[in-house]
C-alpha positions in Angstrom: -156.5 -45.5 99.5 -152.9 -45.0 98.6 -152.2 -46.5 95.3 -149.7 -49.3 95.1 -145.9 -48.4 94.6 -144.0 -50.5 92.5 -141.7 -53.0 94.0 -138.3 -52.6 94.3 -135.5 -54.5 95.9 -134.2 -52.3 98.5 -131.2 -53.3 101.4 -132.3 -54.5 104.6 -131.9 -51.0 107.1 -133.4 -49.2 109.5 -135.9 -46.0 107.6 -134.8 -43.1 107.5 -130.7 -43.7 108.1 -128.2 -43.1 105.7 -127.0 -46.1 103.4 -123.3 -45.0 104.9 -124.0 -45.8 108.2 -121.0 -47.7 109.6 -122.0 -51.0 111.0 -120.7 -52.9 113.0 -120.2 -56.5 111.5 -120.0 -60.1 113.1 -120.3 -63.1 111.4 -123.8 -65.2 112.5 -122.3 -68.3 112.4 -120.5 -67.2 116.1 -122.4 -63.9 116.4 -122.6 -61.4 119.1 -126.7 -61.6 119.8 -127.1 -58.2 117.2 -129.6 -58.4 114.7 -129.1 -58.2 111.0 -129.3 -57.2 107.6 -127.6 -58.6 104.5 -124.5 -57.3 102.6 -124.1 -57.3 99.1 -122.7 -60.8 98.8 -125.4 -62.3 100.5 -123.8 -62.7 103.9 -125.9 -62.3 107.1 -124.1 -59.8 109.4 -125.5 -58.1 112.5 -126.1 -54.3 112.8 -128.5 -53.3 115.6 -132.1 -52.2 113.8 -135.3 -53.4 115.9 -136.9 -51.7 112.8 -135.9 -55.0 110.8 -137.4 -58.1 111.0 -134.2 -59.7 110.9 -133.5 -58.5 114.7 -135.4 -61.6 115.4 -131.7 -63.3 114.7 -130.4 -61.4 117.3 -132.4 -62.2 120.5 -131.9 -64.8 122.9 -134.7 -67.0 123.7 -134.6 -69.0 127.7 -137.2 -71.6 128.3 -137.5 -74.4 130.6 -136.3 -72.7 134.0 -135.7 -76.2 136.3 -135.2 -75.5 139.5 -132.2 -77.9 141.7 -133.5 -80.2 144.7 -131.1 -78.0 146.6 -133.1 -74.6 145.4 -129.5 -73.2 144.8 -129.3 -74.3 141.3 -131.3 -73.6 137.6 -130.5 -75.7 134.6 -132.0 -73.9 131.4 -132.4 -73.8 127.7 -131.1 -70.6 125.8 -132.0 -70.9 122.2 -130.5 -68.6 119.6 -130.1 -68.4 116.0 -127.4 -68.8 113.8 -126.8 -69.6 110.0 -126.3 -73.4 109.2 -126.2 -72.4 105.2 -123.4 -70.8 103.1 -122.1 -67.4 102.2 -124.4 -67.6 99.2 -127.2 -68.9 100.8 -127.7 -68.5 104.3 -129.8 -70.8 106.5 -130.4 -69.0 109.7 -131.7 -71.7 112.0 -132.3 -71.9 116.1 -129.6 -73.5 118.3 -130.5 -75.0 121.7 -128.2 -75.6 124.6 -128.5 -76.2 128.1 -127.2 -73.8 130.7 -126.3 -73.6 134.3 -126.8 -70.8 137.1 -125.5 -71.5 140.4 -125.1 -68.2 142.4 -121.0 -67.6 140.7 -122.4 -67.2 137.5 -124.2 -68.9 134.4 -122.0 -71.1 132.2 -123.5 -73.7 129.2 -123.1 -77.1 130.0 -124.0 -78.7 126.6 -122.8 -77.3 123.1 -125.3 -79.3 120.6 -127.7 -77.6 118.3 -130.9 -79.2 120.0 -130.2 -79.9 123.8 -133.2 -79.1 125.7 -135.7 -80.5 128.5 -133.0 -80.7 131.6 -134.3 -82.9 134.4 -132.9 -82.8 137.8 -131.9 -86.2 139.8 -133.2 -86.5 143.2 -129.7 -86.1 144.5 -129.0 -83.1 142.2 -125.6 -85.1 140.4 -127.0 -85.5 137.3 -128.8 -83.8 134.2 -131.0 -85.6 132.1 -132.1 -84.1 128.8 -132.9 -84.1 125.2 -130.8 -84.3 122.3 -131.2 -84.5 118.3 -134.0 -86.0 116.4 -135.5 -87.9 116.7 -135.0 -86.5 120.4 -133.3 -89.3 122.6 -132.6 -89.2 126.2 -129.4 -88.5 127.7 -127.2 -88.4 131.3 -124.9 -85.6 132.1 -123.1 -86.1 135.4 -122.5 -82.7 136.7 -119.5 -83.4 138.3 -117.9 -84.1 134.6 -117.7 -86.2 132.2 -119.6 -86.4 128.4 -123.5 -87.0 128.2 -124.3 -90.3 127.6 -126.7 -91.2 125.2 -129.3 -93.3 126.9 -131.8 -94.7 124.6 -132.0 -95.0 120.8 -135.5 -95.5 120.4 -137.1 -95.3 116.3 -139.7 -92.5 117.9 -138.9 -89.0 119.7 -138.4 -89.0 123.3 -140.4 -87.0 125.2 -141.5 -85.7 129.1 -138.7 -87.4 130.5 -139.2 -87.4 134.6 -137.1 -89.2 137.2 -138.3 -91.7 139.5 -138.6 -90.3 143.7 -135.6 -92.4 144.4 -133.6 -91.4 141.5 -133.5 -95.0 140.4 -135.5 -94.7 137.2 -136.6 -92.5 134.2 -140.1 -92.7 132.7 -140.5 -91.1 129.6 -143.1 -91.3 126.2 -142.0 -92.9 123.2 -143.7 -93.3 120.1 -143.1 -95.8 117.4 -141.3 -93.4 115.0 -142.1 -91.9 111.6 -141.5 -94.9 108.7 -140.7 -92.2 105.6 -142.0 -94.6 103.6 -145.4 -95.6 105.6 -147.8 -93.2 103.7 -146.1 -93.2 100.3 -149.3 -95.6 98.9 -151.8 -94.8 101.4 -152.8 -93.0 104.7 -155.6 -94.6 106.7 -157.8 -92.8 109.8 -160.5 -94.7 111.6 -160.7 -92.7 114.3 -162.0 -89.1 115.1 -158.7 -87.7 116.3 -156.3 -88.3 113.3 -154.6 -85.4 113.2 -152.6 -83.0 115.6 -151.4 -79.5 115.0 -147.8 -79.5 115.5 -147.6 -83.4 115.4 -149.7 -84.1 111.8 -150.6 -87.6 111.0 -151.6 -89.4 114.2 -151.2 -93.2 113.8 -153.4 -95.8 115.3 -150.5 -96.4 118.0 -150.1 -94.0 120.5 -147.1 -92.8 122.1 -146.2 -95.6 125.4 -144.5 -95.2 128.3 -141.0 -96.7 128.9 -139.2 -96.5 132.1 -135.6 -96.3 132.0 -133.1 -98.5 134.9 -130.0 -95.7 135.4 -128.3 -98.3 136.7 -128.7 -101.4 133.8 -129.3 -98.8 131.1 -132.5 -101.4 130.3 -135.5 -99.7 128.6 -138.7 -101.4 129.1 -142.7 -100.8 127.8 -144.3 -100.1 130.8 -147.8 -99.7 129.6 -149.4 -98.9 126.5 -152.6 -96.7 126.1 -155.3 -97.0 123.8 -155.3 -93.2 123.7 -152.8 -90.6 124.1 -151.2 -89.9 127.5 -152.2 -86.3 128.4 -149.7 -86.4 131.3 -148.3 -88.2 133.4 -146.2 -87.6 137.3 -144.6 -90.4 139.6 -146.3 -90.7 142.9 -143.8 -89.2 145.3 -143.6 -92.5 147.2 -142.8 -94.7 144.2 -146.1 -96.9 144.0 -146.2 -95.7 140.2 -147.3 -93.3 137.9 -150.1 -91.5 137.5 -151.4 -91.4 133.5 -153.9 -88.8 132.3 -155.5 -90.5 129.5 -158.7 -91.0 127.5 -160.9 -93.7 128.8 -162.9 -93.8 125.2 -162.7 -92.1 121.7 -165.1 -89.3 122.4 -163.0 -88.7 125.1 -159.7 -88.8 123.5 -161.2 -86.5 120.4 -162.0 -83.5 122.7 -158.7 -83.5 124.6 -160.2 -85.1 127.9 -159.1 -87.6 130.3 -159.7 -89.9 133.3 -156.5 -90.9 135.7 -155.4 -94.2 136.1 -152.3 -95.4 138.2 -149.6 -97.9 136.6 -147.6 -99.6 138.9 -143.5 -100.5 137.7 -144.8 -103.8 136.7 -146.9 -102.5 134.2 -150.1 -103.3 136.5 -153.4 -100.8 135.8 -154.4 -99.8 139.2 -157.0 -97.8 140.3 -159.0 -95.4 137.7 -160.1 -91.8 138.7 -163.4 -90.5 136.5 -162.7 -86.9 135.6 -163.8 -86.4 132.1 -162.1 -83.0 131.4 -158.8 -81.8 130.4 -155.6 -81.9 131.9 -152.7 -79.2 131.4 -150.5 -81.1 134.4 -150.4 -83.3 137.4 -149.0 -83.3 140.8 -150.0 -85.8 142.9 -149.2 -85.8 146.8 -147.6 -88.7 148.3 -150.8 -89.2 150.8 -153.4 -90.0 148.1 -154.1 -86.6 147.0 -154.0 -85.8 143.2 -153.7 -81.8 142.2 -155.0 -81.7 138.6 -154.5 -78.0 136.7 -157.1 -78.5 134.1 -160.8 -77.3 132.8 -163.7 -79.8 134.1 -167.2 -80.7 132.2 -168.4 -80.6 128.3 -167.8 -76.9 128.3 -164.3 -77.3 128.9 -162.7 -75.0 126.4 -164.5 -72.1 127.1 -164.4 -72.5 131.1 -161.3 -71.0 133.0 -158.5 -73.6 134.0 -158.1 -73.6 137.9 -156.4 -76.0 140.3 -158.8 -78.9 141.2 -158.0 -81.6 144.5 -159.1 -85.1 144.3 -158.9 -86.2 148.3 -162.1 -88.6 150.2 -163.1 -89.5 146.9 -164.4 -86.4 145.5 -162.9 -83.3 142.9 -163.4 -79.4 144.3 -161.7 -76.8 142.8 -159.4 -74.9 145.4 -158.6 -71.9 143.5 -161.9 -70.5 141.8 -163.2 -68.5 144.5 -160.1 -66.0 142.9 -162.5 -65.8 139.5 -158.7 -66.0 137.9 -157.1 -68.6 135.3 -154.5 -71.0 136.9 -151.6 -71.1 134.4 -149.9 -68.7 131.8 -152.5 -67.4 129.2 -151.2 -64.4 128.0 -149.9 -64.6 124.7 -146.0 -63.3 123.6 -144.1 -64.4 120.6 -140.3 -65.3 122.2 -140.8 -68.0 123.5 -139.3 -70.6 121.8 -138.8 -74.3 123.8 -141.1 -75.5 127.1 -142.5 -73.1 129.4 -143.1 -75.0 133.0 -146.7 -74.3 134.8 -147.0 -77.8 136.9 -148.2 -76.6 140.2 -145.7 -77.6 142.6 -146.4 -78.6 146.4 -143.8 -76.4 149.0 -145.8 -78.5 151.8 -148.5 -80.8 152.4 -150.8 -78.5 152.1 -148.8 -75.2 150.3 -149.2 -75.4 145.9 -146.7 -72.5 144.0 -148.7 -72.3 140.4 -149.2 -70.0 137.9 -152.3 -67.2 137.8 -153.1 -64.7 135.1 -154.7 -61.4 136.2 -155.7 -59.3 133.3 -152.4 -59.1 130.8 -150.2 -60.0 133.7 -149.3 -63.6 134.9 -147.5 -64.6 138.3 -146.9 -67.0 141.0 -149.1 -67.1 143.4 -149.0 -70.1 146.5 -151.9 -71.6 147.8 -153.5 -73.1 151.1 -155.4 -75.7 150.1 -157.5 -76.1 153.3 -158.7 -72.5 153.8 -157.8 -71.3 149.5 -156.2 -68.5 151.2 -153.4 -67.0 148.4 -150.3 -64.8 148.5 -148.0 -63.6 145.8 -144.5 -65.4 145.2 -143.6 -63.5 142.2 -145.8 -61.1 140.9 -146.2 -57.6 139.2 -148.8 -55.8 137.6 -147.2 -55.2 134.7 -145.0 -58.6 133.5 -145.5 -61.9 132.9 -143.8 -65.1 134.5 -144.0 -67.0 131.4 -142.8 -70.6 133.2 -141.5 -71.5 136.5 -140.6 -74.7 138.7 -140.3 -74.6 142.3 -139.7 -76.8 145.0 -139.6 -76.2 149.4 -135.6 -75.1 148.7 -136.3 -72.4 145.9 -138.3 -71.1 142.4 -136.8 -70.6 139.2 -138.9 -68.4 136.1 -139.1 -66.7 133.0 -139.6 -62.9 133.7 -140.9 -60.2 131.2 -142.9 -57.3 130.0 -143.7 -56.1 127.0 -140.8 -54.0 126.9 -138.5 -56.1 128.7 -136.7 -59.6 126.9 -137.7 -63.1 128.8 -134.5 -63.8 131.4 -134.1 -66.1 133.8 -134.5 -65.6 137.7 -133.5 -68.0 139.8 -134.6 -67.5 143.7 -135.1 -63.2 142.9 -131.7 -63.3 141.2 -131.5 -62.6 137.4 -128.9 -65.2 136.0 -129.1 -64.4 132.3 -128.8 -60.6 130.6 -130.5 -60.4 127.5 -131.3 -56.5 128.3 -127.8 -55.6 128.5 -126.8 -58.1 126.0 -129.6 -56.8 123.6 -130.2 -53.2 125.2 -129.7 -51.0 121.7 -132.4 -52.7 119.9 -134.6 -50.5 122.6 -137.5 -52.0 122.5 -140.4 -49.4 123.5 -143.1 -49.9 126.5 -146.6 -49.5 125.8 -149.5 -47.0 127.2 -152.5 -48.7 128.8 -155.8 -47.8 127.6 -159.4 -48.4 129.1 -162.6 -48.5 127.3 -166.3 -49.6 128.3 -168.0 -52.4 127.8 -171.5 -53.8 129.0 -169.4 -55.5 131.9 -167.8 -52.9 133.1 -164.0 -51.0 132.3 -162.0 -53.1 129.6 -158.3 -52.6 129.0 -155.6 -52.6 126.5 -152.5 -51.3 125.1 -150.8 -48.8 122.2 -147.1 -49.4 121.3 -145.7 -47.1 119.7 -142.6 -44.6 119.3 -141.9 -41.4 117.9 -144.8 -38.1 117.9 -146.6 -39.4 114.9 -148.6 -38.6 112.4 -148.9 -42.4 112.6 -150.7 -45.2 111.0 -153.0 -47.3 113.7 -153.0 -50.8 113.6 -155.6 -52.8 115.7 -154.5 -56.5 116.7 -156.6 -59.0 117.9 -155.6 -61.8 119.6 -156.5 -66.0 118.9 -158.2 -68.2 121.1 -160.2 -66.7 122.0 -160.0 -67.7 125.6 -156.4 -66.4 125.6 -155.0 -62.6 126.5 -152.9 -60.0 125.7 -151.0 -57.9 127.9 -147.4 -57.9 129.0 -145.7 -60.6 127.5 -142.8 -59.5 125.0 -144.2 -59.4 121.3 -141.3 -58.8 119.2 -143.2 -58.1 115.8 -145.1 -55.5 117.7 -141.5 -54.0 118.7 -140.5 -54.3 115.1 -144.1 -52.8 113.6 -143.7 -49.6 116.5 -139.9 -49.1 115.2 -141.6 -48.5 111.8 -143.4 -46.0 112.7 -146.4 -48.0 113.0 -148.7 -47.7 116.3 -150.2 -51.0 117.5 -153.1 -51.3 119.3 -154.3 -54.5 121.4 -156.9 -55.3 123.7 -158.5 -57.8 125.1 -162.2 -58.4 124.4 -165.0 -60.2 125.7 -164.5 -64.0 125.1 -160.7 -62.7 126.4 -159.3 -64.1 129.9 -158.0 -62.7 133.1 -161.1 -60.9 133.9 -163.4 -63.4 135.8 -165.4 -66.2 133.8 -168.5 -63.8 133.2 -165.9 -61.5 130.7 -165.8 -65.2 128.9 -169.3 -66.5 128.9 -170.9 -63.5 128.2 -168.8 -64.1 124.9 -170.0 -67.7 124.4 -172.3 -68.0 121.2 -171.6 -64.5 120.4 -168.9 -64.3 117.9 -168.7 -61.5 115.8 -171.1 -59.5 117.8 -169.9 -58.2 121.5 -166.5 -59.2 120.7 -166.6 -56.6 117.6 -168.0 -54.3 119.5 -165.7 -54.1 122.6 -162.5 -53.9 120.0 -164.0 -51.0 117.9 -164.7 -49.1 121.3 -161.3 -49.7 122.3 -159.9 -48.8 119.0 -162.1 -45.6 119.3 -160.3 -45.4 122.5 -157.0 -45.2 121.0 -157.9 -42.4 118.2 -159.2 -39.9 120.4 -156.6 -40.2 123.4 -154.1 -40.1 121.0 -154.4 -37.6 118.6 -150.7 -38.7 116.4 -153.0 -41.7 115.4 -153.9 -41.0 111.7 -157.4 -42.0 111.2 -157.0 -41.8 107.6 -153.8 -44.9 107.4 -155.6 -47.5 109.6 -155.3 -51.4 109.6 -156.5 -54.3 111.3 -154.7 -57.8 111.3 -154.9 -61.0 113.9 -154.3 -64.7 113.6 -156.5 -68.0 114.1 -159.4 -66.4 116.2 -157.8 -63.4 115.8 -158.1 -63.8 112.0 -161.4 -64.9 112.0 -162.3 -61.4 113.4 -159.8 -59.6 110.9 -162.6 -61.5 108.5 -165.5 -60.2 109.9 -164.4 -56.6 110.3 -163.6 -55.9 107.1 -166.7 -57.8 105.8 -168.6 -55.7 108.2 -166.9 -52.1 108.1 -164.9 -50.0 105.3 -163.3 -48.1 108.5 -159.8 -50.4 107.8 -157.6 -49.0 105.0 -155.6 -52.6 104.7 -156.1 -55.8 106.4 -153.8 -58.9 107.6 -155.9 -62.1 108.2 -152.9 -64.7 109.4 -154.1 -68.4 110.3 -157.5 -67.2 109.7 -161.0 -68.9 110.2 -163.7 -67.9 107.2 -166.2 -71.2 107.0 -167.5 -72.0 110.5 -169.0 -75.1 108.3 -166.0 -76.8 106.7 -163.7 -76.0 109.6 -166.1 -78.2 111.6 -164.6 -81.2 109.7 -161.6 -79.9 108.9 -159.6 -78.5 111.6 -158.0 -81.1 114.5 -160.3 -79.5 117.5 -163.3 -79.1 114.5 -165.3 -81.7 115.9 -166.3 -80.5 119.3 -165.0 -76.6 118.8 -168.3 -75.5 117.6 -170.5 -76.9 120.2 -168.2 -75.7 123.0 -168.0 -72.5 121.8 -171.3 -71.8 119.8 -173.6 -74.4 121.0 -173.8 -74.7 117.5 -173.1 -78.5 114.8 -172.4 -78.2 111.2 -174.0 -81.9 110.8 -177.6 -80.6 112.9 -179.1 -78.7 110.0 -181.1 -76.5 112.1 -177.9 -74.9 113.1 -176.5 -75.0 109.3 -177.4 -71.7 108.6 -176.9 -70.2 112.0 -173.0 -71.3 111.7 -173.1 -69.8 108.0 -174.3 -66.3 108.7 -171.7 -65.8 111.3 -169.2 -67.3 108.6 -167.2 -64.3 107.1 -167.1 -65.7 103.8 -171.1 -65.6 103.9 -170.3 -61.7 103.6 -167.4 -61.7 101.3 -169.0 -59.7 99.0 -168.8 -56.5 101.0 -165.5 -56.6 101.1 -163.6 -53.9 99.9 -160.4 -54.1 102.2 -157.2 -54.7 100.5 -156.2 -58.1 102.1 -153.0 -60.1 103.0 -153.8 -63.4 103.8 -151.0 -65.7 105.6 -151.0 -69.2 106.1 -149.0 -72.0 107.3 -149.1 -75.4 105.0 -149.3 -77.8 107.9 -151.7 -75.9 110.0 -153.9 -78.7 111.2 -155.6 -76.5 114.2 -157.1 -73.3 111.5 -156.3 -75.4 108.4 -154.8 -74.0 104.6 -158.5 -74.1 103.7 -159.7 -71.5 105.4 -157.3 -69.0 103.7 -157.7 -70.8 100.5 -161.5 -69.7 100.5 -160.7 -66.4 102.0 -158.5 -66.0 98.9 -160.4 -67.2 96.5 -163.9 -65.2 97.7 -161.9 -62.3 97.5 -159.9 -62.5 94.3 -162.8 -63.4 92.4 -164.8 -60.2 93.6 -161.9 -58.0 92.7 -160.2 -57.1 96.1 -156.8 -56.5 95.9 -155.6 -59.6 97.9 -151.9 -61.6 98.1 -152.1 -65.0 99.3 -148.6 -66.0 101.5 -148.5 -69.7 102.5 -145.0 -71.2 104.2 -144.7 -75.2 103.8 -143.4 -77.2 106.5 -144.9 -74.6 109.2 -147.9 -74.9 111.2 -150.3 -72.8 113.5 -147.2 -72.0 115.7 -145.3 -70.4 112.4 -145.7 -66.6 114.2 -144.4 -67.9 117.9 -141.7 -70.6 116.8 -141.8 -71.2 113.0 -138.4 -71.7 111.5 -136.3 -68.3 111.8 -136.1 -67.7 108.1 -139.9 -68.0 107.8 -140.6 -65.8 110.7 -138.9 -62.9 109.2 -140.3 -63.7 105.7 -143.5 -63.3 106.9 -142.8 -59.8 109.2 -141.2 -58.7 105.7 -144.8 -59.5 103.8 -146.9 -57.7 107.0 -144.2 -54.4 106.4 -144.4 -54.9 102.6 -148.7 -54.7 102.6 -148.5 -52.3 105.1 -146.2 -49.8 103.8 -148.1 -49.9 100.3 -151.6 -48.9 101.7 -150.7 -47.4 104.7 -147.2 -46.4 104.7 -145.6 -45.3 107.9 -143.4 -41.6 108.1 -142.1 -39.8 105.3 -138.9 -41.3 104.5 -140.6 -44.7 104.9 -139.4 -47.3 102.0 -140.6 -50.6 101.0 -138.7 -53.3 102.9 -137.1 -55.9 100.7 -138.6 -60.0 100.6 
């Protein structure tokens, strides 16, 4: 292995240009979308390099594509980033604003830092969104005027939707974060007391108010013993429909039943369903369209689109063997990303389906499950979408291509022209074989090589790769590195046997199908240098990073990121611990008969045969693959000699690589280049990349 070189503080540019290189410099407070590096007086400027993990300042993120009544219109958030700090020390932050598209153009109709969640009125007039935080709800009249700030409520705002008639808002509200609360003590009495993303869960779960437009009056409508899943408004105004727990063990795995609340605040009628819910749309003749995963299993089943009508659940889409809803994985989007199935008709449903590594809308006939494509291509992803009978709005992209918006076929924002010289690359599909048949995945790369071979594995696992826009691939290929992902048994997109011939299995079929692919890569591509190889993955992805290198010396450096290494103490420790296990394994930490099984397919059982030099990243507030698991990774390691560097970023959680705080994102690219480059360094001018 290559010996480490010693670090040195080097500028922020692209390998292998010239230190002179003109550039072309904009100040990030009110900068042009380029990415950046940093000039000698500390000041962020931008200069084009997709090389640099700092082009993450320069992109453009659009989430929450809501469609108009009309179908004419799309309200949307565009999130970038820009520097909140000083010329001595920057603070490079994200900036949300809402945005219009309306067939002359695209203008922004909000100019806060943290305006998101737009929400159509019936008669399309009015905008009501998100601002500040806590987040509260404000109106917009689109006709002008200022937003009006709506309700000042001590807790966020959230999943604000307008009454059919337009005459009311119903929104969740919790009771707020008291600074002060947990200074002596923090108390838990029930399973569920923790959230990734939302930490500390108090006793009190988040209500649901319903706002009067026309008094401005806020009002408790009904609160839940257990957290509202999700919740719709029956089109003809009888109420809302609630996804929530009917009891803890219920609540603690995620699942729900449905119960209607009337405006009064009356409980009506209950619907047993007993699974989990991703969204609601309920039909205004009785019929309730639930996108979710049924049964104890849950988890490790395939979400599909089930119908409650005559008293009775069936699920109208799994003859298609495909996931309903959006589950390949890409790292640019930052802010909501829409799947509620939406009825065109009474009988008609536009949702979301993933196919492999690509993810489109698809319509439905829910009498005969017949299906046609809306949107949909073999090689891109429609990361969210709304539609109505009128018109579809979505999030388009490939994995060479940056998320924009298209409204009705019609592209309204232009991140690729905006953004076209950081020239992202596209990737080269690969097949391998597995004991189910053909498997498939993908080398990014750019330039002839020799080049060093980097195997990523995705989380979940019950979650896919394909052709979703990864920008820290982009920034690993423009290295000189080639990236190689797949997707696995256990992976989805494939049919539910390519998942349950995974359950139970971990470390086994899973390793075996991402070493053949792997294998794949070397000998298709012969620039792939054996000799400078690497594996790395986070949260599932991680946990197999673990048991590679404690299984195989094959990997010349390692990146475990939000890693799993004790099957046991994650059991008790992580926020889906309690029932992850069992779903997945069939296994329980407290049965002791299955004790040992869960500690042999622990990596940290093997630790000792590790000889892989390891960078081990982890967020501080990770409550779904907590701080522990890296801490014992660590320590395993360290003590046995490894050469190992421990990375952990405060105030993030398991979401730190997808829509951690910009700063930290390319601190933590910087660390991946920094232990790359000093065991498998990429080309020969290749330098070490500054922290």
């Amino acid at each position: 292995m290559t010996r480490a070189a010693p670090e040195r503080q080097t500028s922020v540019r692209p390998a292998g240009t010239s230190r002179d290189r003109p550039t072309r410099q904009v100040d990030a407070r009110g900068g042009d979308g380029r990415d950046v590096q940093v000039n000698g007086g500390g000041r962020v400027w931008y200069n084009a390099a997709m090389a640099q993990p700092e082009s993450l300042y320069g992109l453009l993120f659009p989430s929450d594509p809501q469609v108009s009544p009309d179908g004419q219109r799309a309200a949307f958030v565009l999130t970038d980033v820009h520097d909140t700090g000083t010329k001595e020390r920057p603070a490079m932050r994200y900036r949300a604003r809402l945005h219009l598209a309306d067939g002359h153009g695209t203008r922004p109709l909000t100019f806060g830092d943290t305006d998101r969640a737009p929400r159509w009125s019936p008669d399309g007039t009015t905008l009501a969104f998100l601002r500040g935080q806590p987040a509260q709800l404000h109106l917009l009249p689109l006709a002008g005027g200022e937003a009006e700030k709506v309700t000042d409520l001590p807790g966020s705002v959230g999943d604000a939707q307008w009454s059919p008639d337009g005459e009311h808002l119903a929104f969740l509200s919790g009771a707020g974060r008291d600074e002060h609360a947990d200074d002596e003590a923090r108390v838990a009495e029930r399973l569920s007391y923790r959230f990734n993303g939302l930490g500390w869960r108090t006793d009190v779960c988040r209500a649901v108010h319903v706002l009067n437009v026309r008094t401005r009056e806020v009002r408790t409508l009904h609160m839940p013993p257990f957290e509202v899943r999700d919740f719709a408004w029956w089109p003809d105004g009888r109420g809302l429909l609630l996804a929530t727990a009917s009891d803890e063990a219920q609540d603690a795995r995620g699942h729900a039943d449905l119960v209607t609340v009337t405006l009064d605040g009356t409980p009506g009628e209950t619907v047993a369903w007993g699974g989990s819910v991703g969204a609601l749309a309920p039909h205004a003749d009785g019929r309730i369209l639930l996108l979710g995963r049924p049964g104890e299993r849950g988890f490790v089943t395939d979400p599909h689109l089930h119908l409650y009508e005559d008293g009775a659940w069936r699920a109208v889409d799994a003859h298609t063997d495909r996931p309903a809803g959006n589950l390949v994985g890409g790292d640019s989007h930052v802010g909501a990303m829409p799947g509620r199935p939406a009825w065109l008709d009474a009988h008609t449903v536009a949702f979301l389906q993933t196919r492999g590594g690509a993810c489109g809308v698809a319509q439905l006939d829910v009498r005969s499950g017949a299906i046609t494509d809306r949107v949909f291509h073999a090689e891109r992803v429609v990361a969210g979408f709304t539609a109505n009978a009128n018109g579809i709005a979505h999030l388009d992209e490939s994995a060479s291509d940056f998320p924009e918006v298209v409204l009705n076929g019609q592209r309204v924002t232009q991140n690729a022209a905006r953004l076209g010289d950081l020239s992202p690359v596209a990737p080269a599909r690969v097949t391998f074989g597995t004991d189910l048949g053909e498997g498939e995945g993908w080398v990014l790369s750019s330039g002839n090589g020799p080049q060093p071979a980097l195997l990523s594995i995705h989380g979940g696992p019950h979650t896919a790769y394909g052709h979703a826009f990864m920008h820290e691939f982009q920034v690993f290929a423009a290295r000189g590195y080639a990236v190689c992902y797949s997707n696995p048994r256990g992976s989805v997109g494939y049919g539910q046997a390519f998942v349950d011939d995974h359950h139970g299995r971990w470390g086994t079929v899973d390793a075996a199908d991402l070493l053949a692919f792997f294998d794949a890569c070397l000998a298709r591509f012969p620039h792939l240098d054996r000799a400078r190889t690497g594996v790395m993955g986070g949260s599932y992805g991680g946990f197999m990073t673990n048991w590679l290198t404690s299984q195989t010396d094959r990997f010349h450096v390692a990146v475990t990121d939000r890693c799993i290494s004790n099957l046991i103490s994650f059991q008790g420790t992580s926020d889906i611990g309690p029932w992850f296990w069992q779903a997945e394994l069939g296994l329980d930490a407290h049965t002791a008969a299955d004790v040992d099984r869960l500690w042999q397919m622990s990596p940290l059982k093997h630790a000792g045969n590790v000889r892989t030099p390891t960078l081990i990243i982890h967020a501080e507030e990770d409550h779904r693959c907590p701080v522990e698991q890296g801490e014992q990774w660590f320590t395993a390691l360290k003590a046995r000699g490894v050469p190992v560097r421990f990375v952990r970023f405060p105030g993030e959680d398991h979401e730190l690589s997808r829509s951690g705080r910009p700063d930290r994102r390319v601190r933590r690219l910087h660390e991946y280049l920094r232990w790359l480059h000093t065991y498998v360094p990429a080309g020969a001018d290749a330098e070490p990349v500054g922290a």
